[in-house]
C-alpha positions as CSV (number, residue, x, y, z in Angstrom):
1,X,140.4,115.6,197.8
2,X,140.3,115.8,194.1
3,X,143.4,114.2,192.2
4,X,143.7,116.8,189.2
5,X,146.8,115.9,187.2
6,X,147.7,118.4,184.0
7,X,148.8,117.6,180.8
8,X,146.4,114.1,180.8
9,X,144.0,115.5,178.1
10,X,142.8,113.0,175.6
11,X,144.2,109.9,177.5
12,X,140.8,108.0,178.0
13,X,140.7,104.0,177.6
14,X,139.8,104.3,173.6
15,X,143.0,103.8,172.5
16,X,143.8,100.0,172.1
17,X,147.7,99.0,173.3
18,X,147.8,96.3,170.9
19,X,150.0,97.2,167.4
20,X,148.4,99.5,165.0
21,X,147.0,98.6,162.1
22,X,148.7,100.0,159.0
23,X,147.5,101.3,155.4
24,X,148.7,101.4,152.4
25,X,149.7,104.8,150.4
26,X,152.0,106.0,147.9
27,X,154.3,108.8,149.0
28,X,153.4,111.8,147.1
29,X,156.9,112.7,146.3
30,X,158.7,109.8,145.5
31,X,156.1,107.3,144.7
32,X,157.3,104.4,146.6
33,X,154.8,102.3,148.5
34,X,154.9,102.8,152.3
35,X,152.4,101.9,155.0
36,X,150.9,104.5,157.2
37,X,149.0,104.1,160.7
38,X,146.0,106.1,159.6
39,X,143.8,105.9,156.6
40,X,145.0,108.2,154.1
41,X,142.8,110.9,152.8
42,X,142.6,111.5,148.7
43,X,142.9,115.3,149.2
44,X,145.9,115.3,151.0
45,X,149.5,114.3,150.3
46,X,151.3,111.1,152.1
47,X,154.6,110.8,152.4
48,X,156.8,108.0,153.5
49,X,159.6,107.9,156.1
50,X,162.2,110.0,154.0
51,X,160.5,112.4,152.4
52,X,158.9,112.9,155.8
53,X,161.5,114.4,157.1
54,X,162.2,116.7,154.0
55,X,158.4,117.9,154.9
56,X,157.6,118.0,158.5
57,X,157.2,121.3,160.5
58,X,160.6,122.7,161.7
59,X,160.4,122.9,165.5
60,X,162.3,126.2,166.9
């Protein structure tokens, strides 16, 4: 018998458990320096942890 489990998508060993490594952007709104776990993209916006939260989708 086949163990199916739901809601597992995307968890393959790729992802390392070690800490991430962080990058350096300017938030686009306040233009403090702030570090980021992804490399930010010229052609959209970065913001850090404050004005994050003045941005981020609204969950209903």
């Amino acid at each position: 018998m086949r163990d199916d489990r739901r809601g597992g998508g995307g968890r393959g060993g790729s992802r390392q458990s070690g800490p991430r490594e962080m990058h350096k952007a300017t938030c686009a709104d306040c233009g403090e320096e702030t570090e980021v776990p992804f490399v930010p993209s010229p052609d959209r916006p970065v913001y850090c942890q404050e004005c994050y939260q003045k941005h981020k989708p609204k969950r209903y």
